[in-house]
VMD Tcl script that builds the backbone (N, CA, C; Angstrom):
set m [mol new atoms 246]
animate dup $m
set s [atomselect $m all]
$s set {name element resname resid chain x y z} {
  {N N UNK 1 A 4.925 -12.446 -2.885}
  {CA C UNK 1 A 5.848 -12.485 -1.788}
  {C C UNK 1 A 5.255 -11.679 -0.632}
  {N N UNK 2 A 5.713 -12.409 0.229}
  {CA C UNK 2 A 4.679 -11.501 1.769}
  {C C UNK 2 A 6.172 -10.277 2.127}
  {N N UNK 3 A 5.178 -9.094 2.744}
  {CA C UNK 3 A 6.229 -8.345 2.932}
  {C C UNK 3 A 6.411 -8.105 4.457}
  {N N UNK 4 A 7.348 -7.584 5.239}
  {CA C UNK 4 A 7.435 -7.554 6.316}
  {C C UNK 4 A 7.185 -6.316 6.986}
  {N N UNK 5 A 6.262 -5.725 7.885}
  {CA C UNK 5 A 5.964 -4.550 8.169}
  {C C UNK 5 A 5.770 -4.636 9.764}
  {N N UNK 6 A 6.594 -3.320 10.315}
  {CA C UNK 6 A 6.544 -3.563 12.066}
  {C C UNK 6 A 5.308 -2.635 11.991}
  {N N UNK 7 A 4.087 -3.026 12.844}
  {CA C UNK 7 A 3.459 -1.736 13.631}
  {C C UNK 7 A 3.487 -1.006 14.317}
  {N N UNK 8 A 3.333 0.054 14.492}
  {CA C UNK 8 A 3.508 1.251 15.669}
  {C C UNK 8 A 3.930 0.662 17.348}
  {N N UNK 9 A 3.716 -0.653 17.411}
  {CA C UNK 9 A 3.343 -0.990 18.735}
  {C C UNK 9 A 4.637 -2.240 18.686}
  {N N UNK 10 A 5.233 -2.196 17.481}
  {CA C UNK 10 A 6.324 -2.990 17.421}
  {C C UNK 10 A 6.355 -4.546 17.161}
  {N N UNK 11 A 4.802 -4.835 16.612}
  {CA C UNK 11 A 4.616 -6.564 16.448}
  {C C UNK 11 A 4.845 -6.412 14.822}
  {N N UNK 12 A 5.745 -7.172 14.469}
  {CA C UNK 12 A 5.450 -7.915 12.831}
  {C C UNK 12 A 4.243 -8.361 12.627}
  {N N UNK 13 A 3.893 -7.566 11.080}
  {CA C UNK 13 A 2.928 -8.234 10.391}
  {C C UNK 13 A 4.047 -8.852 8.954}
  {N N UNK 14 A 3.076 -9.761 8.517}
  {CA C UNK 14 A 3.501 -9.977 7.278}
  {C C UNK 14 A 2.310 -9.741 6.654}
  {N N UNK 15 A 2.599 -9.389 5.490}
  {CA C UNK 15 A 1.414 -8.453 4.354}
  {C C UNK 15 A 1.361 -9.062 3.329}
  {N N UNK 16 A 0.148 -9.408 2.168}
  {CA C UNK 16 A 0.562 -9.906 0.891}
  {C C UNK 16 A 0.409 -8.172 0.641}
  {N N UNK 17 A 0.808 -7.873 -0.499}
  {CA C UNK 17 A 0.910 -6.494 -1.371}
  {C C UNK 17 A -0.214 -6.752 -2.014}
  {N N UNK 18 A -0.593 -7.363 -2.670}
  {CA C UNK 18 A -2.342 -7.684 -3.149}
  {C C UNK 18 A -3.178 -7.630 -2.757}
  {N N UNK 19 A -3.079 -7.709 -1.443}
  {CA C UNK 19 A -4.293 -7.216 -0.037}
  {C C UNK 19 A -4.434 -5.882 -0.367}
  {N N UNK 20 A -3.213 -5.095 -0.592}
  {CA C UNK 20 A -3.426 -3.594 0.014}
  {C C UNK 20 A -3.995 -2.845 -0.632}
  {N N UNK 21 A -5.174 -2.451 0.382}
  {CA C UNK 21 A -6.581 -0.999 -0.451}
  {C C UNK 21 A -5.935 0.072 -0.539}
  {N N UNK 22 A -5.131 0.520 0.669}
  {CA C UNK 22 A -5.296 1.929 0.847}
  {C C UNK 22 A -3.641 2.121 1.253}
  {N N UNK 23 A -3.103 3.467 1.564}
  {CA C UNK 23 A -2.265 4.107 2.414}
  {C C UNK 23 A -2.885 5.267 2.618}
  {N N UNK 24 A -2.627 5.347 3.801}
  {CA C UNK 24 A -2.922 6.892 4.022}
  {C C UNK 24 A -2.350 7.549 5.442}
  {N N UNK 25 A -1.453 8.444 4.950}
  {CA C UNK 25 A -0.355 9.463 5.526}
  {C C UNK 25 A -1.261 9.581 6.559}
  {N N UNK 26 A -0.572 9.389 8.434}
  {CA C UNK 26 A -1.161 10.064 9.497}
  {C C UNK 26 A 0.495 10.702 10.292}
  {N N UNK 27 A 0.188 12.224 10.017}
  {CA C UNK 27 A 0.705 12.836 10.684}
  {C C UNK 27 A 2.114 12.479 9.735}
  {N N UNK 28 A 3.567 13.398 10.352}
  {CA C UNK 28 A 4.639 13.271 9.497}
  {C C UNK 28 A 5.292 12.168 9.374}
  {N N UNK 29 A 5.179 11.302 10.170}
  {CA C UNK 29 A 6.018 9.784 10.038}
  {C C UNK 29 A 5.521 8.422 9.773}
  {N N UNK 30 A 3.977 8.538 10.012}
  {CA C UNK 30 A 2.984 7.045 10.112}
  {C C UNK 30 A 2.266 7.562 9.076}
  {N N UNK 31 A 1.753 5.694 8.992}
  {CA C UNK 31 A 0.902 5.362 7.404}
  {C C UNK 31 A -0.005 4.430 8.836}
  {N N UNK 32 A -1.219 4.870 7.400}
  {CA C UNK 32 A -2.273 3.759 8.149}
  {C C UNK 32 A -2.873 2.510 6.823}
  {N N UNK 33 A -2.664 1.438 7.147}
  {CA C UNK 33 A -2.491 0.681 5.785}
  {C C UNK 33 A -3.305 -0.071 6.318}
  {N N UNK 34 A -4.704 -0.506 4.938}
  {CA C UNK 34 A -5.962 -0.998 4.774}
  {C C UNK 34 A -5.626 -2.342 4.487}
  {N N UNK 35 A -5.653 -2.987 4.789}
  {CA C UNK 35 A -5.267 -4.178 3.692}
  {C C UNK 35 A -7.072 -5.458 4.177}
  {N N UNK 36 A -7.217 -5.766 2.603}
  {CA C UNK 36 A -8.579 -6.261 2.370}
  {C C UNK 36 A -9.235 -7.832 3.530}
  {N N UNK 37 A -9.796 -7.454 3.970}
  {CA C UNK 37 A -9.694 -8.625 4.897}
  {C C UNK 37 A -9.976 -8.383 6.358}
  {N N UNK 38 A -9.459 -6.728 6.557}
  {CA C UNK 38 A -8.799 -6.812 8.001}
  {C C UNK 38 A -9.973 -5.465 8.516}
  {N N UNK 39 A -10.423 -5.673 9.705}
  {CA C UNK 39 A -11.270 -5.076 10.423}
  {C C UNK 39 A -10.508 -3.698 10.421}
  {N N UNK 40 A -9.592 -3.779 11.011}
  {CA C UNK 40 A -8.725 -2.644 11.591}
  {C C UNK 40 A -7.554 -1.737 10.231}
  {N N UNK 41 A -7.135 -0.703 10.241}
  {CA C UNK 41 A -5.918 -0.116 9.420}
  {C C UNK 41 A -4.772 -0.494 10.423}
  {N N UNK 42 A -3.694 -0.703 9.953}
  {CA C UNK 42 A -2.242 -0.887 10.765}
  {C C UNK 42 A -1.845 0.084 10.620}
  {N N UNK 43 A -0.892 0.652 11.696}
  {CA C UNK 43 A -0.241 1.645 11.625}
  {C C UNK 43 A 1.197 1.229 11.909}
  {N N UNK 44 A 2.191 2.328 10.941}
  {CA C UNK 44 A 3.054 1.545 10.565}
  {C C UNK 44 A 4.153 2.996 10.826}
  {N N UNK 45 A 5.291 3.257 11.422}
  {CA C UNK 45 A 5.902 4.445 11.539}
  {C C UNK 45 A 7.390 4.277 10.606}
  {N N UNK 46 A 6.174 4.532 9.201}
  {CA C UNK 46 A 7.354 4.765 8.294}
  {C C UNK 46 A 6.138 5.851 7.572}
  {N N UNK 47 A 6.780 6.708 6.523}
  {CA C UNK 47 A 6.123 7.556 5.706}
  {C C UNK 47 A 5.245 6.718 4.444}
  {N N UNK 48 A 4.334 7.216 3.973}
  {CA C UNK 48 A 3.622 6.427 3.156}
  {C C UNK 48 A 4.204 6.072 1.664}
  {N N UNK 49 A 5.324 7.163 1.027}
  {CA C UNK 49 A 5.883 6.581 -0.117}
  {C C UNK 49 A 6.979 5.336 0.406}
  {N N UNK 50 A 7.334 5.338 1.671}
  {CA C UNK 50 A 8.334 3.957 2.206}
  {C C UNK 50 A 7.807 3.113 1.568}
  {N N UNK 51 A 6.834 2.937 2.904}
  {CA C UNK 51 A 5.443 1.536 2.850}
  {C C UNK 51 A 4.946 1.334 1.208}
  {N N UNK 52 A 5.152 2.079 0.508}
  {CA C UNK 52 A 4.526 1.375 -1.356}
  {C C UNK 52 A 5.722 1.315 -2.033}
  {N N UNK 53 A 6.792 1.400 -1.618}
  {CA C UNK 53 A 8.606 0.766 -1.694}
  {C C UNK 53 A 7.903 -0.400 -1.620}
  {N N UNK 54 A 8.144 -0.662 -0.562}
  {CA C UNK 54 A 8.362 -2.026 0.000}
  {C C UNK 54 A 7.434 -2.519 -0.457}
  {N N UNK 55 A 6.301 -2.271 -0.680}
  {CA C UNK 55 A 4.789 -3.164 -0.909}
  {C C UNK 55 A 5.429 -3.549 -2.656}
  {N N UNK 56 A 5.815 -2.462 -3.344}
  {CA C UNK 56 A 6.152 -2.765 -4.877}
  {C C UNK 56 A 6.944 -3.524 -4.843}
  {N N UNK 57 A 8.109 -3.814 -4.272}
  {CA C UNK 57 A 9.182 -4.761 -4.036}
  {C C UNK 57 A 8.956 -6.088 -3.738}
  {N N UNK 58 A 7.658 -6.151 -3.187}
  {CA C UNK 58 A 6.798 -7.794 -3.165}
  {C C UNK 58 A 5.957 -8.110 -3.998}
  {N N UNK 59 A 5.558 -7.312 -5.002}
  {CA C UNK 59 A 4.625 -7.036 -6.076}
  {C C UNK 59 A 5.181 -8.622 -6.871}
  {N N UNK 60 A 4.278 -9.800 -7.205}
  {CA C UNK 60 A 5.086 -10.350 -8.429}
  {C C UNK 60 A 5.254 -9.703 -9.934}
  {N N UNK 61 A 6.216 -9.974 -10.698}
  {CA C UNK 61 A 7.087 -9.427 -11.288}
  {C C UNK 61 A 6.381 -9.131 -12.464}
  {N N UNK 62 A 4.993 -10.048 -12.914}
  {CA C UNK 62 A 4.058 -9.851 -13.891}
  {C C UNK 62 A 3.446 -9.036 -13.724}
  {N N UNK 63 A 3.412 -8.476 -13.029}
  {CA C UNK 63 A 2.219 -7.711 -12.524}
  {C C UNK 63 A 1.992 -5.746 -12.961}
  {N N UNK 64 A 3.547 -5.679 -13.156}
  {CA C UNK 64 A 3.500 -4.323 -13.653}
  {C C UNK 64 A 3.081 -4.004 -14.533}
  {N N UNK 65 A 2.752 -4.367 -15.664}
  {CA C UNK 65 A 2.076 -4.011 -16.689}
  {C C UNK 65 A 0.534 -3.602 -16.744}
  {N N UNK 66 A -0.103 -4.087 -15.884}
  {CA C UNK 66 A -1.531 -4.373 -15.120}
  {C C UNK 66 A -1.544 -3.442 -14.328}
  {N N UNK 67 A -0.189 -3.263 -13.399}
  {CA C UNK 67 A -0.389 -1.773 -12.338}
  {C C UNK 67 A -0.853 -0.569 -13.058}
  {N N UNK 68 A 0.509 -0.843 -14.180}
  {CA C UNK 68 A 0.590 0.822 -14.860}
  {C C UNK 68 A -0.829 0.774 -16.066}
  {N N UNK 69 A -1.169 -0.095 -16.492}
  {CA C UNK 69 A -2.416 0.349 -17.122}
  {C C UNK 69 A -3.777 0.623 -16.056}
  {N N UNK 70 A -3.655 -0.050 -14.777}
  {CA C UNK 70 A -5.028 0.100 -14.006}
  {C C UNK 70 A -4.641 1.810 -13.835}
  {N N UNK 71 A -3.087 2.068 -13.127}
  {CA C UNK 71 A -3.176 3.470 -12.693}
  {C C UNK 71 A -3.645 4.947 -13.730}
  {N N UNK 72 A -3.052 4.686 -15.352}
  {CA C UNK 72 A -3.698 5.122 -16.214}
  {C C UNK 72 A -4.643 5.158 -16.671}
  {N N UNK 73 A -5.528 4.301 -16.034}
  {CA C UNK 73 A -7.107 4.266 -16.275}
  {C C UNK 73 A -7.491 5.498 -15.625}
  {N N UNK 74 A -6.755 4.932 -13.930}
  {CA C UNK 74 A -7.445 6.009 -12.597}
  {C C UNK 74 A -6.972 7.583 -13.138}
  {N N UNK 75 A -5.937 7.778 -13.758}
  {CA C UNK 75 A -5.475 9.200 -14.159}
  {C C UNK 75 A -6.058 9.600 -15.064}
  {N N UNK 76 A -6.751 8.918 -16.237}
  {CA C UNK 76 A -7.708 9.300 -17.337}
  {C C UNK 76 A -9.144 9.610 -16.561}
  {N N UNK 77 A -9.381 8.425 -15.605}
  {CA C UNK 77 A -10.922 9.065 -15.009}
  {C C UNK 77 A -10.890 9.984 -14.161}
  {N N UNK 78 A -9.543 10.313 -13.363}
  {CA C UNK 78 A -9.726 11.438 -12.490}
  {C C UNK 78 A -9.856 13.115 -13.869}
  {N N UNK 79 A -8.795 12.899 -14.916}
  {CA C UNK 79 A -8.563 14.119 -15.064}
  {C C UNK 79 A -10.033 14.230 -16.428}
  {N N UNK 80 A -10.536 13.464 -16.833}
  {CA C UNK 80 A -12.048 13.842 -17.232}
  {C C UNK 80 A -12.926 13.843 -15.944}
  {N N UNK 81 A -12.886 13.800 -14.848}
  {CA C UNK 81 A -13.896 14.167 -13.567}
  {C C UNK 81 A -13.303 15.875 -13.212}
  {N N UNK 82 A -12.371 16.185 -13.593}
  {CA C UNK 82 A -12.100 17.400 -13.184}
  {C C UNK 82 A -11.932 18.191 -14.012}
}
mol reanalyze $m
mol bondsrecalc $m
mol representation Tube
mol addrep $m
């Protein structure tokens, strides 16, 4: 499901949630969101746990099982790297 996200500058994007590389917090209210494909980060004036609301909320519905084992991978390799 595509999700709906205003940019800083007030144009709609629509997003797949499968695109998205990155978030990353700028400053107390904006996210700057990577999504695969795109030259540029969008900036988006919502906080960055909003923006992965909404991105999970378009997530298809199979898919969680796959999230939570990829993210337990990333938490097993971070906490043997440290």
């Amino acid at each position: 499901m595509l999700v709906k996200l205003i940019d800083h500058k007030g144009k709609a994007r629509y997003i797949n949630p499968m695109y998205v590389k990155s978030l990353e917090p700028k400053g107390e209210t904006q996210t700057a969101v990577e999504v695969s494909g795109w030259s540029m980060k969008m900036k988006i004036d919502m906080t960055p746990d909003t923006v992965a609301e909404l991105l999970n909320l378009g997530m298809p519905m199979g898919m969680e099982p796959i999230i939570a084992d990829l993210q337990q991978q990333q938490d097993a390799a971070a906490a043997s790297a440290g």
